[in-house]
Every structure is written in C-alpha cells, then in structure tokens.
N, C-alpha and C positions, 0 to 999 in steps of 0.2 A: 388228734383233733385237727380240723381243717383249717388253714390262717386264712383272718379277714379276705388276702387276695385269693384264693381257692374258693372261698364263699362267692369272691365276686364275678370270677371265672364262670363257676357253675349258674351262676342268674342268681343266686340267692338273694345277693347283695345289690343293687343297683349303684351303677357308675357313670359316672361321665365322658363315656367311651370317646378316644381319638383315635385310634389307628388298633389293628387286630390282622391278626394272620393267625395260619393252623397252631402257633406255637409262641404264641407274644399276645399281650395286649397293652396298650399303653391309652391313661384315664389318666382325667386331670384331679390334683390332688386336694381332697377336700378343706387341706387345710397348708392351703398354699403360703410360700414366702416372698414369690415375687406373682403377678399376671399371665396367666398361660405355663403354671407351674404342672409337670406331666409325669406320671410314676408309669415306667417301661417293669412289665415284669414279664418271665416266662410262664407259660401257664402251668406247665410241672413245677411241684412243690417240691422246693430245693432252699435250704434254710439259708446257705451261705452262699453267697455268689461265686466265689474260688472256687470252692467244690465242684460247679459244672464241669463238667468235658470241656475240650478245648473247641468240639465243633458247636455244642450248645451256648457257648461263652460269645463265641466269633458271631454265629446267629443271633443273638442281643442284641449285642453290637451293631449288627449291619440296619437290623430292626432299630434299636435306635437313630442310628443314622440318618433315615428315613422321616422318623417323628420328629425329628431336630432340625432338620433340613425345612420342616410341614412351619415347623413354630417360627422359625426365623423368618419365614414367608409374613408370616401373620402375626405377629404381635414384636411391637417395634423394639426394637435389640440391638447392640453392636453382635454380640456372640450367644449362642446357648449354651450354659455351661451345667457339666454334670457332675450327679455328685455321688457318692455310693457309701453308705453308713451302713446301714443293715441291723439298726440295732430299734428300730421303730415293729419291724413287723418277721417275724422268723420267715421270709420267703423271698430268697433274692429280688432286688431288686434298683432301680438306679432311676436318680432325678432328672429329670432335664427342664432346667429353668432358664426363662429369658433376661438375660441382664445387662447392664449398660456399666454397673463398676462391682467390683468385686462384693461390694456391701450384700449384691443382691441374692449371693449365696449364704447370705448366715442364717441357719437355722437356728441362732437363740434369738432372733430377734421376733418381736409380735407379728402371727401370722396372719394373714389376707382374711378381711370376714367377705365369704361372697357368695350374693343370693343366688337362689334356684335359677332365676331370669338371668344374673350375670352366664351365670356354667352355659346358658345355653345361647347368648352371645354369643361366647367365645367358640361353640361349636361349629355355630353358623361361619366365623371369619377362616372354619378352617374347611369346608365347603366348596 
C-alpha cells in the first residue's frame, strides 16, 4: 500500500508544495512544530532513510540544502535545523524547521494550528 507521501507524490493528496525536482519534493508539514516547518522526502518509496544508497542519501541531502538555504532566506531564524525520526510515516524522510533555540525542535510539544490562508503566505514569502 502506498504511504501518505507516495499519495502525495502521485497528486492524490494535495500539498503545500515548496521545492521539487525529478527526485525530491519538499512540502510544508501540516502539522507544523515551529513556522515554515518543511518535510524533504524522496519520491521513491524507501521506508527507512539508511536504507538508501549512498548516492540517493547524498541527493537528499544536497536537495535539502537547498530548501534550508530557501527557509533561512525567508522565515526569521538564527539556523534550520533538521531532524529525522521516521517513525510518523513508513517513507524516508527528514524535517527542516526554522528555530531560534533548541525548544523549537521538540516534537512533543503542541503543534502549529495553521489556516489554509497562513500555508499560502508562507508560499508566497518563498516566491
């Protein structure tokens, strides 16, 4: 069966697309922990992130880079920091959140409630 990010790959799922290439796409996360919180995945469905090759790994990577470099521009930060769990959606994949102290990476804290209008703000600042 397909995971959510394979659905949202294929168009089934509607995203709040940020950045894409033949082999990535990186969408901001519907249920953000900080402002301009963005899920980098590959589009092949790979459960574990280790499991990639090391040239599909390194590709992530550089694609992240990219979209962290995008965010830092645009939504006020000291750093972007990343985070990679893997245990939300069986399809690699890794966070890149804008923060200013460490707090802003915790995942058990209540997440971001944010309208259809904010997502698309936040699209626009990256524009």
């Amino acid at each position: 069966m397909a995971t959510i990010f394979s659905r949202i790959v294929s168009g089934e799922i509607p995203c709040y697309k940020v950045a894409e290439d033949e082999k990535h796409l990186a969408f901001f996360d519907v249920q953000p922990v900080a402002e301009g919180h963005v899920l980098v995945i590959p589009k092949i469905e790979i459960d574990y992130l280790w499991d990639m090759d090391d040239q599909e790994l390194s590709d992530l990577m550089v694609f992240s880079k990219s979209v962290a470099t995008m965010l830092k521009l645009h939504f006020p930060c000291k750093k972007v920091g990343m985070a990679v769990i893997g245990l939300e959606v069986a399809h690699a994949h890794v966070h890149l959140i804008p923060m200013n102290h460490i707090g802003d990476l915790d995942f058990t804290k209540e997440r971001l409630k944010i309208s259809p209008v904010q997502y698309q703000e936040w699209i626009q600042k990256l524009s």
